[in-house]
ZABA-386716 format. One line per 10 residues: number of its first residue (from 1); their letters; for each residue z negated, y, x negated of N, C-alpha, C. Coordinates in nm, 2 decimals. Layout:
NUM = A = Z Y X Z Y X Z Y X | ...
//
This chain:
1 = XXXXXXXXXX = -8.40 11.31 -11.00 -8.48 11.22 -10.91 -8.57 11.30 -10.82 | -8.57 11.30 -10.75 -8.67 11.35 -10.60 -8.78 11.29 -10.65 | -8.93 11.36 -10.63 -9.04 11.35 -10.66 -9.09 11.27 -10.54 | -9.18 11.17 -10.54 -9.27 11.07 -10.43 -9.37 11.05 -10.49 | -9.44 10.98 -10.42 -9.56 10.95 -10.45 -9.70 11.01 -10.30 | -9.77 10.92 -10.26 -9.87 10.97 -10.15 -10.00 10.88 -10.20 | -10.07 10.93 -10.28 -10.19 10.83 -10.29 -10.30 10.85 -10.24 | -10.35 10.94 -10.08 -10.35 10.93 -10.00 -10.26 10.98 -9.85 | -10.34 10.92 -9.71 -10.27 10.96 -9.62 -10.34 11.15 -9.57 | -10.37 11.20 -9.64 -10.45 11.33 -9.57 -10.44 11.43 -9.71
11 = XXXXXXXXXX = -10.36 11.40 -9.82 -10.33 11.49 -9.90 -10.27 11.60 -9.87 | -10.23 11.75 -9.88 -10.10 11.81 -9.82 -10.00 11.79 -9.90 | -9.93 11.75 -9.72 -9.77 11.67 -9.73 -9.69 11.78 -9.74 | -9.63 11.73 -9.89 -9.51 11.87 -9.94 -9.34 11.81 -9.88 | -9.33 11.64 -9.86 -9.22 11.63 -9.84 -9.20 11.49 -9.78 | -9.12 11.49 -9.69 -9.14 11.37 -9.57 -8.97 11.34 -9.53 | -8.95 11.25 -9.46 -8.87 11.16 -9.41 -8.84 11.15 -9.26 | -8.74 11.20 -9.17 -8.70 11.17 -9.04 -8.55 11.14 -9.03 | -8.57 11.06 -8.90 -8.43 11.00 -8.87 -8.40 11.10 -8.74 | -8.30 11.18 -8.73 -8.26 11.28 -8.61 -8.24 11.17 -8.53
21 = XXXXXXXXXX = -8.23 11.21 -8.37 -8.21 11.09 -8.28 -8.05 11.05 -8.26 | -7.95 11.14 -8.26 -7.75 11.15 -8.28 -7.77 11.03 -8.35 | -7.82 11.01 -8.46 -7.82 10.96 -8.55 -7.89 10.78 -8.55 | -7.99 10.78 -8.47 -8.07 10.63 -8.46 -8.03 10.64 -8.31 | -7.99 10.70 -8.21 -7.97 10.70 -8.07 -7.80 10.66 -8.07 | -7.74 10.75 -8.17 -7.57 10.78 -8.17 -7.55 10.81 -8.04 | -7.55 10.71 -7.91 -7.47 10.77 -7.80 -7.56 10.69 -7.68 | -7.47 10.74 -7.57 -7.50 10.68 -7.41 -7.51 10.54 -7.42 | -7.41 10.47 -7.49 -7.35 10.34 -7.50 -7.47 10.24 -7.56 | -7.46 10.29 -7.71 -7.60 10.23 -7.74 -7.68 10.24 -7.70
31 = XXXXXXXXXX = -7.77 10.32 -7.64 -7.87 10.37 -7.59 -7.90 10.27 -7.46 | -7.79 10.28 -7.39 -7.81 10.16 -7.27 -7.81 10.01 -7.32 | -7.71 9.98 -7.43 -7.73 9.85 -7.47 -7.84 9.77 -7.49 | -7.96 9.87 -7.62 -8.03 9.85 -7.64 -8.22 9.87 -7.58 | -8.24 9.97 -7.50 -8.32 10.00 -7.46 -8.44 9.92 -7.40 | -8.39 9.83 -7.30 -8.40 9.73 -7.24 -8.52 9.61 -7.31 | -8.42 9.60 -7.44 -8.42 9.50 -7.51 -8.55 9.49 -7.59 | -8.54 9.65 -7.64 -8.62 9.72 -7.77 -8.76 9.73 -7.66 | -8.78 9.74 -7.56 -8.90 9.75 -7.49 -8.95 9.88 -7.44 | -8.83 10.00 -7.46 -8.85 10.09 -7.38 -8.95 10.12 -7.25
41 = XXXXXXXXXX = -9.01 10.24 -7.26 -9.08 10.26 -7.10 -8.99 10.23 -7.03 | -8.90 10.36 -7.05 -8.76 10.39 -6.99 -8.64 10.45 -7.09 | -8.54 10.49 -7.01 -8.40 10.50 -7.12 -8.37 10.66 -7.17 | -8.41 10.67 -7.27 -8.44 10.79 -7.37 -8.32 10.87 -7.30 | -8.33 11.02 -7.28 -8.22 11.12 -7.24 -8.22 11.17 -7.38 | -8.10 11.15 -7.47 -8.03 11.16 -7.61 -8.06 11.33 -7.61 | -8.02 11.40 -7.49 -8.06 11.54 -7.46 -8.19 11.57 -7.52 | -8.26 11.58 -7.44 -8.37 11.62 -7.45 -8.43 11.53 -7.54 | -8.42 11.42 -7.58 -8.47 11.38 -7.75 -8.45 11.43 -7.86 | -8.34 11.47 -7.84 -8.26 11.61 -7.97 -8.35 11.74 -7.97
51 = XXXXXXXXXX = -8.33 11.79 -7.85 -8.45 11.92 -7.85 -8.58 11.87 -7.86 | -8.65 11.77 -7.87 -8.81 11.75 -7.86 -8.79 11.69 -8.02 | -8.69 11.66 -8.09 -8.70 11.63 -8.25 -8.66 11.73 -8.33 | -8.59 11.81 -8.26 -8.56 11.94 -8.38 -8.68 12.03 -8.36 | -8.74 12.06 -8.28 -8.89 12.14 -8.27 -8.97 12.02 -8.37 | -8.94 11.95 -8.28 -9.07 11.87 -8.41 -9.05 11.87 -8.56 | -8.92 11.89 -8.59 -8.89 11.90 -8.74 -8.93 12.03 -8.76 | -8.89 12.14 -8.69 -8.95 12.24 -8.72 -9.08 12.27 -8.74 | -9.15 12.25 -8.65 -9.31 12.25 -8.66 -9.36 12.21 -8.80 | -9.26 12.09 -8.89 -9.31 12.04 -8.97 -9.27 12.16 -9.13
61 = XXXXXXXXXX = -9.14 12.19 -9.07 -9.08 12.28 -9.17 -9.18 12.41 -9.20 | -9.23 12.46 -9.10 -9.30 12.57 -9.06 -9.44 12.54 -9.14 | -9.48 12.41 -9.17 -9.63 12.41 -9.28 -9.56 12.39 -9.38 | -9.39 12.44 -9.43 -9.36 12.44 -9.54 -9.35 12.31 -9.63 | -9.32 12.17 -9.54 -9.31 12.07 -9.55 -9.11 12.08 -9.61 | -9.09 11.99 -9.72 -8.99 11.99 -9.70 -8.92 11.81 -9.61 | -8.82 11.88 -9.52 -8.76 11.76 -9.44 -8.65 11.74 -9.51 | -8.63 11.58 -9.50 -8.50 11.51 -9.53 -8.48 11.42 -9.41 | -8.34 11.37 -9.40 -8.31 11.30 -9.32 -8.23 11.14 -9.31 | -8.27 11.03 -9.30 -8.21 10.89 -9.27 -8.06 10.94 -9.21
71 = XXXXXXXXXX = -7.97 10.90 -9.25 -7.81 10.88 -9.19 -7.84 10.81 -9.12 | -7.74 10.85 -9.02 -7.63 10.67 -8.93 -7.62 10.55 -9.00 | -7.67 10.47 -8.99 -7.61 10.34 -9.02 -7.65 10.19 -8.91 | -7.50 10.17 -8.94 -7.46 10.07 -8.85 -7.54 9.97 -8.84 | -7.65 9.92 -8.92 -7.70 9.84 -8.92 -7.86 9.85 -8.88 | -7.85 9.95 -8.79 -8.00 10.00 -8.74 -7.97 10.02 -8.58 | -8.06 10.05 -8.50 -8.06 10.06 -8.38 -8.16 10.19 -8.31 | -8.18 10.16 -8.18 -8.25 10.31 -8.13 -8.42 10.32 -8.23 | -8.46 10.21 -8.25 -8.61 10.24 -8.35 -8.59 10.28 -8.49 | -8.50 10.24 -8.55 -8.50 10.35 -8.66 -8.56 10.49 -8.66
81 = XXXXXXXXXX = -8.60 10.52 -8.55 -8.64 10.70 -8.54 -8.76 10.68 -8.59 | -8.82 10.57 -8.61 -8.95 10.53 -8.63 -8.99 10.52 -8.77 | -8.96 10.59 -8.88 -8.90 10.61 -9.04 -8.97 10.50 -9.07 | -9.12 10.59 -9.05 -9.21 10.53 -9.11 -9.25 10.37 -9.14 | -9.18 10.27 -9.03 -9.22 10.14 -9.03 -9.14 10.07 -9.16 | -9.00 10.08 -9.19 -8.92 10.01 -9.30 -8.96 10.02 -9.44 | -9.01 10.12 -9.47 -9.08 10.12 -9.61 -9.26 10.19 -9.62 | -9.27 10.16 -9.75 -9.42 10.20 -9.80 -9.38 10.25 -9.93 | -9.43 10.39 -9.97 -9.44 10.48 -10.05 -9.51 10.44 -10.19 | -9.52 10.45 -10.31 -9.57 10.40 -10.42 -9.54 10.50 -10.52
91 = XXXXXXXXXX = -9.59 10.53 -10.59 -9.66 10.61 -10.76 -9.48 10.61 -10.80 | -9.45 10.43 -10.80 -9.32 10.36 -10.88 -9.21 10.41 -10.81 | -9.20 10.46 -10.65 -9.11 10.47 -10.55 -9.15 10.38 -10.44 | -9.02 10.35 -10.37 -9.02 10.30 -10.25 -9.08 10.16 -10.26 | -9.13 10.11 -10.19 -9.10 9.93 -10.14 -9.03 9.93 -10.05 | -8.97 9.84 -10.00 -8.85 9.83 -9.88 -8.98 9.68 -9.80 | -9.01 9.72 -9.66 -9.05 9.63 -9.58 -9.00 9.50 -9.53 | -9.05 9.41 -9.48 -8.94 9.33 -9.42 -9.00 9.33 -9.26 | -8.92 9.35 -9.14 -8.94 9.38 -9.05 -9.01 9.29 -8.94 | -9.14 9.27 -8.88 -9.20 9.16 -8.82 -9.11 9.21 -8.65
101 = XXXXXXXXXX = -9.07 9.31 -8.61 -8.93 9.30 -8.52 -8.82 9.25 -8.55 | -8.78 9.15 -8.52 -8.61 9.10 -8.51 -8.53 9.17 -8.49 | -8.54 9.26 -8.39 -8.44 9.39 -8.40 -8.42 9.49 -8.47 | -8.50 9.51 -8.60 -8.55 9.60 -8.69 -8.48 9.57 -8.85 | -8.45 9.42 -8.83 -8.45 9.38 -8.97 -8.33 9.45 -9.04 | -8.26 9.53 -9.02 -8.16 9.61 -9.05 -8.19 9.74 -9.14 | -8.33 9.74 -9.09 -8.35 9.90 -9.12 -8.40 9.96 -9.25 | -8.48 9.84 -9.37 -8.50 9.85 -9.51 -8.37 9.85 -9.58 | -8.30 9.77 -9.54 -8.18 9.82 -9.65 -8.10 9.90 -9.64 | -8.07 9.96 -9.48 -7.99 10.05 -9.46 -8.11 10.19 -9.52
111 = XXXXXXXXXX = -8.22 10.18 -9.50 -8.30 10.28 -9.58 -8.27 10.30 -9.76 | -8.28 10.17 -9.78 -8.24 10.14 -9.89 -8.11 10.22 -9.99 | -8.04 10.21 -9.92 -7.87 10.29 -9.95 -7.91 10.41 -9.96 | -7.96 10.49 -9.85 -8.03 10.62 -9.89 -8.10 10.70 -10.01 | -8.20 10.58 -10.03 -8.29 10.58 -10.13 -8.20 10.64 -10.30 | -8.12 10.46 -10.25 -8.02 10.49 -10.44 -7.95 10.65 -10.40 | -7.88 10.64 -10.31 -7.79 10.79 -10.30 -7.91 10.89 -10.36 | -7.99 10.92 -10.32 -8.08 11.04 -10.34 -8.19 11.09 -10.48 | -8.16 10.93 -10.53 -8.19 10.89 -10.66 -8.35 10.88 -10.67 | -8.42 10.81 -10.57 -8.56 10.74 -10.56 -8.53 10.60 -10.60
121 = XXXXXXXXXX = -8.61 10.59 -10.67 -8.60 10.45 -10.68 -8.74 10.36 -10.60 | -8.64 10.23 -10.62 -8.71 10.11 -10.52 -8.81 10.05 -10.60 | -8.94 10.03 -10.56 -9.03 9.98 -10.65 -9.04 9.86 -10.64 | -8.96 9.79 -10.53 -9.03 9.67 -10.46 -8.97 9.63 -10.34 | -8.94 9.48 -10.32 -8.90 9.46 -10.18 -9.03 9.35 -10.14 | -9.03 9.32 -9.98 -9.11 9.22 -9.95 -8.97 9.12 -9.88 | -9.02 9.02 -9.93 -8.90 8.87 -9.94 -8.93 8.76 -9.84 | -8.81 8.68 -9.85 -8.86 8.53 -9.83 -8.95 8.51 -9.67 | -9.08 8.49 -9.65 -9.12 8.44 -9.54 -9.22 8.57 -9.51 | -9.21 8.67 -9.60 -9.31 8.83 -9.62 -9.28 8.91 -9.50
131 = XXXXXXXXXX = -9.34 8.96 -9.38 -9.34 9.06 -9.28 -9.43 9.13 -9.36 | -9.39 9.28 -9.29 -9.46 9.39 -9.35 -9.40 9.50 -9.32 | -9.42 9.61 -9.19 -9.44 9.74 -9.19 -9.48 9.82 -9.24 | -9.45 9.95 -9.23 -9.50 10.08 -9.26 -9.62 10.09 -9.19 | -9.61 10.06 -9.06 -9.73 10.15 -8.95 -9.89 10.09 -8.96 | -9.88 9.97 -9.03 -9.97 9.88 -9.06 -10.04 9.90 -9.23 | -9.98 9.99 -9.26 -10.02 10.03 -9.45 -10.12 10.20 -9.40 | -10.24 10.16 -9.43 -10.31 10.29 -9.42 -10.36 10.32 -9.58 | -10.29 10.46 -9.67 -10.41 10.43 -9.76 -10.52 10.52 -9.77 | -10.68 10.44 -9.79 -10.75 10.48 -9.72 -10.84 10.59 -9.88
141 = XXXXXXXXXX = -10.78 10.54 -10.02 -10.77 10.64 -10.10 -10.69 10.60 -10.22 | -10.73 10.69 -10.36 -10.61 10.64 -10.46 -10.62 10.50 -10.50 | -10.72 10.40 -10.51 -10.72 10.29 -10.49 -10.75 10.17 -10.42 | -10.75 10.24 -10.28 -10.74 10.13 -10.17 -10.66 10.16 -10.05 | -10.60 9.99 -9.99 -10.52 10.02 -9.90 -10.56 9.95 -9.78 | -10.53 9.93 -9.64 -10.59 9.86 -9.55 -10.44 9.82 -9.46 | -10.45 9.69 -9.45 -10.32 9.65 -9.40 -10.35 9.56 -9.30 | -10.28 9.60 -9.16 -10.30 9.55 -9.05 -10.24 9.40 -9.06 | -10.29 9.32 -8.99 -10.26 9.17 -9.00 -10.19 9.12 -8.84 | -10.08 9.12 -8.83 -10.06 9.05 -8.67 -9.95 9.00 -8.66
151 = XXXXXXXXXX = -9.85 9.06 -8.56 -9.73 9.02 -8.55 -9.62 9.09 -8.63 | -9.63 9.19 -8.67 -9.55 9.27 -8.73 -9.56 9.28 -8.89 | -9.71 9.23 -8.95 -9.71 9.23 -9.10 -9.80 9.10 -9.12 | -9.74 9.03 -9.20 -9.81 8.85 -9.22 -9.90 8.88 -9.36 | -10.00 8.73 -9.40 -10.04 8.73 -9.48 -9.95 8.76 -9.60 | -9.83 8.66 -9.62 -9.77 8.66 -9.70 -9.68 8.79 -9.77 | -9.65 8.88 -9.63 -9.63 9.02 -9.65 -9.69 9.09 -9.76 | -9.85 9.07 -9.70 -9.95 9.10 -9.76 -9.95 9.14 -9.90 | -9.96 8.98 -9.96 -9.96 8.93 -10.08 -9.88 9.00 -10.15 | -9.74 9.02 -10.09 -9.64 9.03 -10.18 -9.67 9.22 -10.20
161 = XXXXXXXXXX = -9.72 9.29 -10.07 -9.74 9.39 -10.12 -9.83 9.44 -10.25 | -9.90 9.35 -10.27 -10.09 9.38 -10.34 -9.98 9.33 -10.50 | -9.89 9.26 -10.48 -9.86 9.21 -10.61 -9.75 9.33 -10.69 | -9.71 9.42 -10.58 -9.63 9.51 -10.62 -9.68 9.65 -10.69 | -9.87 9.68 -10.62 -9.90 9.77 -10.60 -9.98 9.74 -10.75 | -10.00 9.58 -10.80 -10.14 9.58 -10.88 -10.20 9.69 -10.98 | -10.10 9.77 -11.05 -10.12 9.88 -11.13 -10.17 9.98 -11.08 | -10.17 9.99 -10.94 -10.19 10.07 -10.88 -10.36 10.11 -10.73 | -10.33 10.00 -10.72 -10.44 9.96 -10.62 -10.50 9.89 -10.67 | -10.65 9.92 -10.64 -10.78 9.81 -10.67 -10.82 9.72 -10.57
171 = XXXXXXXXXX = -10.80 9.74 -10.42 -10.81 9.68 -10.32 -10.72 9.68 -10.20 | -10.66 9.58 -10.13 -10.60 9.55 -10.07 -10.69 9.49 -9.95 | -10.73 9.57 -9.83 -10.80 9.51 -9.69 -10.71 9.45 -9.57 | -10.68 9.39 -9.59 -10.65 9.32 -9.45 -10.73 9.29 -9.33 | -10.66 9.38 -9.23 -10.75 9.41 -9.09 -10.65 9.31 -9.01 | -10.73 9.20 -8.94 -10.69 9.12 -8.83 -10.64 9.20 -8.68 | -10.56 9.18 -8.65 -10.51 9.27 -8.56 -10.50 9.19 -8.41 | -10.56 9.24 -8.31 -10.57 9.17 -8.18 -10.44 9.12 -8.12 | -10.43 9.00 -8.03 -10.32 8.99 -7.94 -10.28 9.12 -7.83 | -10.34 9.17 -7.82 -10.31 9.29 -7.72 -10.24 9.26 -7.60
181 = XXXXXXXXXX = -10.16 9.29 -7.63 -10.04 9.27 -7.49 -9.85 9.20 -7.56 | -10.00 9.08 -7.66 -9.81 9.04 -7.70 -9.75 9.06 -7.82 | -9.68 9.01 -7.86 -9.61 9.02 -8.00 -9.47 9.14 -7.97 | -9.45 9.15 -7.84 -9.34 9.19 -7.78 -9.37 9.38 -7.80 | -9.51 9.40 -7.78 -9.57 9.53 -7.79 -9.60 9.60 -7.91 | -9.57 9.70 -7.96 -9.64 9.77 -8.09 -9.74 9.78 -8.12 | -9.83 9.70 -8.19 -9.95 9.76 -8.23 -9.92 9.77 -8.37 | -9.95 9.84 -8.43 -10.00 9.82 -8.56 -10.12 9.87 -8.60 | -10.16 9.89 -8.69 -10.30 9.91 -8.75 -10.32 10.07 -8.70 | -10.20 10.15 -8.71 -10.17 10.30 -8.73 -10.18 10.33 -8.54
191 = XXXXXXXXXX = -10.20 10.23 -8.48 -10.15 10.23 -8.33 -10.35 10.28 -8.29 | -10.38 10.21 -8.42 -10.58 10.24 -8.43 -10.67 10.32 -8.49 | -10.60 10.39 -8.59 -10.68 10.47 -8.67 -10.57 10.55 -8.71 | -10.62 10.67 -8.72 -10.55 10.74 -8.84 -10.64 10.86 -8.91 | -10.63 10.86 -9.07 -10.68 10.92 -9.10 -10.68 11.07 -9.09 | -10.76 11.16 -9.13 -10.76 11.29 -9.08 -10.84 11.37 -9.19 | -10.94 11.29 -9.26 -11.00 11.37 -9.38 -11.02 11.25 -9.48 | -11.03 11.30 -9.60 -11.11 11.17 -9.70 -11.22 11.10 -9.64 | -11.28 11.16 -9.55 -11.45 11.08 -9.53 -11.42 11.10 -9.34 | -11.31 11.06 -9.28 -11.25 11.11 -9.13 -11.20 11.05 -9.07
201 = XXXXXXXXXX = -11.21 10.95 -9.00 -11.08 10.87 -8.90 -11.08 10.89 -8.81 | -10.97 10.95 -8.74 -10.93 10.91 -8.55 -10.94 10.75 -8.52 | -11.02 10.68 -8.45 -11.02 10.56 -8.41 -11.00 10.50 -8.25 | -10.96 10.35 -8.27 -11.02 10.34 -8.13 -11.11 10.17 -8.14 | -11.22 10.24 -8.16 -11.28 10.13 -8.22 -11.32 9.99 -8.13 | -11.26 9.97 -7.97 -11.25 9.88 -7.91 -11.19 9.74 -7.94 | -11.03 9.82 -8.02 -10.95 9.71 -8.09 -10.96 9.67 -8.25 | -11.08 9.76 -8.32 -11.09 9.71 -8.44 -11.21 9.61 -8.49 | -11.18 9.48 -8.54 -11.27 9.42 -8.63 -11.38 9.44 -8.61 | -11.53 9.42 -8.57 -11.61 9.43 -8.62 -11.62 9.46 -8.77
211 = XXXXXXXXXX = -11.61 9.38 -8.81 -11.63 9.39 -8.97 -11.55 9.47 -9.05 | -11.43 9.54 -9.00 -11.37 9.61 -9.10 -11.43 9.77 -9.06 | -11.47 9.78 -8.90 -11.55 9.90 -8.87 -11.69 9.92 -8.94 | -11.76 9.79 -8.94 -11.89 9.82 -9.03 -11.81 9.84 -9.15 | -11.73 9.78 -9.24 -11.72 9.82 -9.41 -11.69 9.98 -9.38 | -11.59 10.07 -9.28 -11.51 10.15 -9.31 -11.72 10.29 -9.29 | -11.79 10.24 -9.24 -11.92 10.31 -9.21 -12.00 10.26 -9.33 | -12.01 10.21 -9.41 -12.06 10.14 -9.52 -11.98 10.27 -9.60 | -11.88 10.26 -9.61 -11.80 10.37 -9.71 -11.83 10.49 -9.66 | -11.94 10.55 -9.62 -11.97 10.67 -9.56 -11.85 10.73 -9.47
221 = XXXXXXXXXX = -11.76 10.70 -9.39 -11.63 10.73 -9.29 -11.71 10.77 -9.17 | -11.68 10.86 -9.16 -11.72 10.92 -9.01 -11.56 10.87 -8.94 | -11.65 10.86 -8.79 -11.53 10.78 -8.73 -11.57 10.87 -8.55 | -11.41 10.92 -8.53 -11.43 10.96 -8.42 -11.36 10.92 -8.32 | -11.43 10.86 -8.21 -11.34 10.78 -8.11 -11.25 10.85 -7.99 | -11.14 10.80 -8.01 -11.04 10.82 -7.91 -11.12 10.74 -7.78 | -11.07 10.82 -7.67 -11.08 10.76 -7.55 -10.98 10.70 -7.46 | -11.08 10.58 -7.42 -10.95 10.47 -7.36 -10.83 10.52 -7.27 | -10.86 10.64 -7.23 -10.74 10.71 -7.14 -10.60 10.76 -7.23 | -10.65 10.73 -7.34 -10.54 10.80 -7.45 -10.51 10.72 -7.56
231 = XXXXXXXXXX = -10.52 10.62 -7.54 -10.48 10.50 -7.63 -10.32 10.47 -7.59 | -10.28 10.46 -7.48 -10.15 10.44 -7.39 -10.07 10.53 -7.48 | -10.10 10.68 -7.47 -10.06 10.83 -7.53 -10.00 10.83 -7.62 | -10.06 10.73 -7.69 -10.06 10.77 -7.86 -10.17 10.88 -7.90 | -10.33 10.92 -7.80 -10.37 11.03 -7.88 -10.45 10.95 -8.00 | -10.44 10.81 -8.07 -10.50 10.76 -8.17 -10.37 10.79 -8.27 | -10.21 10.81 -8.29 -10.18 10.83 -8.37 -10.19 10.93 -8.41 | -10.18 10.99 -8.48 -10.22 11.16 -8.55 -10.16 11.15 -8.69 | -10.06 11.26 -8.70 -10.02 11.30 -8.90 -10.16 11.41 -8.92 | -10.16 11.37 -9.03 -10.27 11.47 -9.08 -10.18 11.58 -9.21
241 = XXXXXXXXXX = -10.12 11.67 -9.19 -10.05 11.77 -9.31 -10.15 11.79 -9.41 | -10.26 11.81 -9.41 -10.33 11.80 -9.49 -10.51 11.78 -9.44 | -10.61 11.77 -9.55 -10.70 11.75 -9.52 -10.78 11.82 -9.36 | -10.81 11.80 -9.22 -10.83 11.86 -9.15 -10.77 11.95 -9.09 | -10.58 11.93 -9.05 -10.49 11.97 -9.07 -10.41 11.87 -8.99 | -10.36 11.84 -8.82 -10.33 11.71 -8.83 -10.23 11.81 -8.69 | -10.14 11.70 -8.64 -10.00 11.71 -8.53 -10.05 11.54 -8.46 | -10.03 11.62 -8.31 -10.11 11.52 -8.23 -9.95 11.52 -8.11 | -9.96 11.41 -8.03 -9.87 11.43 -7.92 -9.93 11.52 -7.82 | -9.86 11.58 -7.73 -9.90 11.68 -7.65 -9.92 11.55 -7.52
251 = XXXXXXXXXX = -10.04 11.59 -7.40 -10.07 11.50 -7.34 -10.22 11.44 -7.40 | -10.30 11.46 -7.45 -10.41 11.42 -7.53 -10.52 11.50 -7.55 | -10.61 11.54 -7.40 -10.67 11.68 -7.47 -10.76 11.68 -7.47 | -10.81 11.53 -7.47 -10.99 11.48 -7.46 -10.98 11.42 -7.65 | -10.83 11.39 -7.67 -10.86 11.37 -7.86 -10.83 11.55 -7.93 | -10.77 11.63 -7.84 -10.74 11.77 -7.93 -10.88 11.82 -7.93 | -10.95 11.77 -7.81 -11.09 11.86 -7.81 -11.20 11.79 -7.91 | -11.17 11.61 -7.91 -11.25 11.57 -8.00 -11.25 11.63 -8.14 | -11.12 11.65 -8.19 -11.06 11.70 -8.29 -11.12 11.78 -8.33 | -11.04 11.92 -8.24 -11.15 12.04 -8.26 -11.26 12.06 -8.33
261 = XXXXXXXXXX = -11.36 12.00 -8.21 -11.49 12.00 -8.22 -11.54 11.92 -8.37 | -11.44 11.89 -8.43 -11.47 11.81 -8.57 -11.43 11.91 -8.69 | -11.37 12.02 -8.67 -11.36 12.16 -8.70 -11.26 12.11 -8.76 | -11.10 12.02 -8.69 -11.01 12.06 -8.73 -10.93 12.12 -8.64 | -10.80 12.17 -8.74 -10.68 12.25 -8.68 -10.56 12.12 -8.60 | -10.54 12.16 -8.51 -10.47 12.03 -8.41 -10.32 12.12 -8.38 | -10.27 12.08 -8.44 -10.10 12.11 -8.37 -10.05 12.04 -8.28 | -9.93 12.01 -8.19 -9.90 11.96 -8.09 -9.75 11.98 -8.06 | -9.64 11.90 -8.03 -9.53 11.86 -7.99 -9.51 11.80 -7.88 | -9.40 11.86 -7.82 -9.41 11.72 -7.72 -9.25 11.62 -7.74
271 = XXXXXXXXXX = -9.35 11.49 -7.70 -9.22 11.39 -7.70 -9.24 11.27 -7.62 | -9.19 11.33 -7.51 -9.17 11.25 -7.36 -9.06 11.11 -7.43 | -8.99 11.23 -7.47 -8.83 11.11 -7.52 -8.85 11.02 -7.63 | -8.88 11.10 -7.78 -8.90 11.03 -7.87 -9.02 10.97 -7.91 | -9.17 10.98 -7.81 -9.27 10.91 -7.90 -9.32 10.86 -7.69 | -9.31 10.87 -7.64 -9.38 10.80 -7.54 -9.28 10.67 -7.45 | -9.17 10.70 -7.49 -9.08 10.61 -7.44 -9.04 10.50 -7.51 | -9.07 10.51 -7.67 -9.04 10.43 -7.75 -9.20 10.38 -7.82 | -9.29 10.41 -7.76 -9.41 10.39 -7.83 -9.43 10.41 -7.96 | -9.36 10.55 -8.03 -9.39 10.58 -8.13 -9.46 10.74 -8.16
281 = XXXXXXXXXX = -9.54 10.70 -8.24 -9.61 10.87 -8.23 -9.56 10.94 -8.36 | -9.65 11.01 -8.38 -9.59 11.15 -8.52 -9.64 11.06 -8.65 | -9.70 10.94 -8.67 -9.70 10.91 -8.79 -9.57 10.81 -8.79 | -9.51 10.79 -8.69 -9.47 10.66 -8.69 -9.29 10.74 -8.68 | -9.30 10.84 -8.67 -9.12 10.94 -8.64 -9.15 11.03 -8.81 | -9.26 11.00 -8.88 -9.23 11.04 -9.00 -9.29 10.94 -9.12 | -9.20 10.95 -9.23 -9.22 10.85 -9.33 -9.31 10.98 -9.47 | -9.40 11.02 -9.50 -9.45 11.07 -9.59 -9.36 11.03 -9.72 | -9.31 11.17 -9.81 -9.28 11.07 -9.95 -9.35 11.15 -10.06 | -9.38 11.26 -10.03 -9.43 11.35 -10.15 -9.61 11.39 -10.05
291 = XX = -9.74 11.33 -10.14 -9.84 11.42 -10.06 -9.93 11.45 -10.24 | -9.95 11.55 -10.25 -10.00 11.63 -10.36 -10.10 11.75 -10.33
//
């Protein structure tokens, strides 16, 4: 059995999850079918998303990360590249999400199949009337989690996650998540914060809660704000490889310098194709499975 487990997001990550684009893109054909649909900027060049994701896998391989990779399956579309949204990581194994995109709902069980092949096991599904992404599960330590509330993950999601986790988690925060620009748009919780140290968040604290900003300052969290010019960017998504240790999108140099200046190490990729055209960033093109 392959070893998992991330009990938090800023531990160093020994072993992670990506979908190559051949693979969630397959071809011209699909690519044009769906792009449109899925809400694209514009229509991904399969080209040059292949070379902007094998560097990026590299980059990852290179902090001695080990990479695995999502197969083809038919029952996914061009967002699959987006690992991270279909499942949530646990002590037990996987949970399988249930997708608050209609075009997405394919993508936990075709993850799923993976899972048994590779011999992780499933700790959990979310059912019935339960939405719930990945990009909306932040864990903020070994027993607390904060889960974005909107269009993409429901109360009931919620629930069903906190009831899977109980052995495991002491608290379950649900963060109300703004209308933004629409149900049609990505936000999730991860589209607002990401962590960066135990006591560290990249934020953009315009679209968060009052009140979950005061608790997250209550917990001693230093919080450093993204600027509104780089919220579009993605410079609020950020992987952190380890404590003060993070991969940013390239295009962001008012969050690399914020960064910096917070005495961390900032790595950089670029992905015109795979994280700005599909509004997914580097937490959101990788699924964490192993952080120790």
């Amino acid at each position: 059995m392959t070893e998992i487990g991330c009990p938090s997001e800023v531990a160093p990550l020994r072993r992670l999850l990506l979908k190559h684009p051949k693979d969630a893109f397959v071809d011209e054909r699909r690519i044009e079918a769906q792009w449109r649909d899925l809400r694209y900027t514009a229509r991904p060049d399969p080209k040059r998303a292949t070379s902007e994701h094998e560097r990026f896998a590299d980059l990852l391989r290179g902090a001695k990360i080990e990479v695995l990779f999502l197969p083809r399956d038919e029952a996914t579309g061009l967002d699959s590249i987006y690992v991270r949204d279909a499942v949530v990581v646990s002590a037990k194994g996987v949970i399988l999400g249930s997708m608050g995109k209609a075009q997405r709902r394919g993508e936990p069980e075709a993850a799923a199949r993976f899972f048994e092949s590779a011999g992780i096991p499933i700790a959990g599904r979310i059912e019935g009337e339960g939405r719930l992404e990945g990009g909306d599960v932040v864990v903020l330590d070994d027993r607390t989690v904060a889960v974005g509330q909107g269009y993409r993950s429901n109360a009931e999601g919620i629930r069903q996650l906190h009831a899977i986790l109980r052995d495991e988690v002491t608290e379950i925060v649900p963060v109300p998540l703004p209308h933004w620009n629409g149900p049609g748009d990505v936000l999730h919780l991860m589209s607002l914060l990401s962590p960066i140290d135990i006591d560290l968040l990249l934020v953009h604290s315009r679209l968060l809660p009052a009140p979950f900003r005061q608790w997250l300052l209550a917990r001693g969290i230093e919080l450093l704000e993204v600027p509104d010019s780089e919220l579009a960017t993605m410079g609020c998504n950020v992987l952190a490889l380890a404590p003060g240790r993070c991969v940013t999108l390239e295009g962001n140099p008012r969050t690399r310098r914020l960064l910096e200046g917070a005495g961390c190490e900032v790595l950089t990729y670029e992905g015109k194709e795979i994280s700005l055209k599909g509004a997914g960033g580097p937490t959101c093109l990788t699924r964490p499975l192993l952080r120790k």
